[in-house]
N, C-alpha and C positions, 0 to 999 in steps of 0.2 A: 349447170343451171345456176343464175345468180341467188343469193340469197334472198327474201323475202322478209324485208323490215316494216313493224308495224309501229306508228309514232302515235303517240299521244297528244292530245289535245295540247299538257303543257307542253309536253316535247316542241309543237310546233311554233306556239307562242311565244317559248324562249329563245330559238331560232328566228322568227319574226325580230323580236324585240332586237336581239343581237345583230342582226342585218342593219337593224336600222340608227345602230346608236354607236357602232365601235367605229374607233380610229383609224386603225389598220387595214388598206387595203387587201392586203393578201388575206389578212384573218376575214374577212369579208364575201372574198371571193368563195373560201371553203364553206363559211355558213352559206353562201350562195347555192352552194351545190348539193350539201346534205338537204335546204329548207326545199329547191324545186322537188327533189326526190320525196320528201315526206309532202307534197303538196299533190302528190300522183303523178308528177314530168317521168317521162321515161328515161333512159339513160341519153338515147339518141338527140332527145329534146333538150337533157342538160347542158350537153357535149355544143347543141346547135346555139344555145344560148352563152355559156363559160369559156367556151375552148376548152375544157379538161376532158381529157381523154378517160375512154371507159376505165380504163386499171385506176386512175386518179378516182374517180365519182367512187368507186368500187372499196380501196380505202377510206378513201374521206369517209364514206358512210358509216364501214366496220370501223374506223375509231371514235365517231359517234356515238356508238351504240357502246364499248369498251370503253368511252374515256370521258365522255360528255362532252361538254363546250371546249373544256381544256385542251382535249385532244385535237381541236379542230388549230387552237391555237399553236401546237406543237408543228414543229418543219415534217413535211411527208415528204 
């Protein structure tokens, strides 16, 4: 059963804001994935929109919630 993460208002604001300001694609693409998920997308809907496979969405998330922003920055 996957995990069940609950984001907070800034949580998702700072992921909004970070979607829409950084540079780096790739860094981009993983705020992509954690923001639909904290935005209620399912995994399936992430997967239909990103290409990132469930185990990618599945990390990205848990170092999310472990690392912050930073972590999203970091190579998975």
């Amino acid at each position: 059963m996957p995990k069940i993460f609950k984001y907070t208002e800034n949580q998702i604001n700072e992921l909004k804001t970070t979607f829409e300001h950084h540079e780096n694609a790739r860094a981009i693409r993983r705020v992509q994935v954690v923001l639909l998920r904290a935005q209620g997308h399912s995994i399936k809907q992430v997967t239909a929109v990103t290409g990132a496979s469930k185990a990618k969405i599945s990390r990205l998330t848990c170092k999310y919630f472990a690392e912050g922003l930073e972590g999203l920055s970091k190579t998975c």
